[in-house]
Phi, psi and omega in degrees: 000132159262147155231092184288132164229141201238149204267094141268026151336323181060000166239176206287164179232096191286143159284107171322119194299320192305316176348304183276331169284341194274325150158005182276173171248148178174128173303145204294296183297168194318191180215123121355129158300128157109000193233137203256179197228124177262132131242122204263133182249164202293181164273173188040047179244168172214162172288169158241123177241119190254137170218113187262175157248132187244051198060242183289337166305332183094193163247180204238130181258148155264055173273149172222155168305154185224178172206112175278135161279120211272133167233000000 
């Protein structure tokens, strides 16, 4: 599964260290205004995505993988 994400924000989007630990790939640095990020999440996965603002920092994205449970 993939996820492009394109900033339009116009403020800079820092990446969450958990993203990466949580299993997606993705390059690291910041997202740029007008410039989108692919992130590839494992198979049989869908994103889960949280995006705060972290004041004078700008803001910060969160994806982590999810797996549905069939119940």
């Amino acid at each position: 599964m993939q996820l492009i994400f394109f900033n339009d924000t116009r403020i800079l989007v820092r990446i969450h260290p958990a993203t990466m630990s949580h299993g997606c790939k993705v390059e690291k640095g910041p997202i740029k205004h007008l410039e989108q990020r692919l992130f590839e999440l494992p198979e049989d996965s869908f994103p889960w995505v949280k995006m705060w603002d972290d004041g004078e920092l700008g803001l910060t994205i969160l994806v982590s993988p999810m797996i549905e449970i069939e119940s």
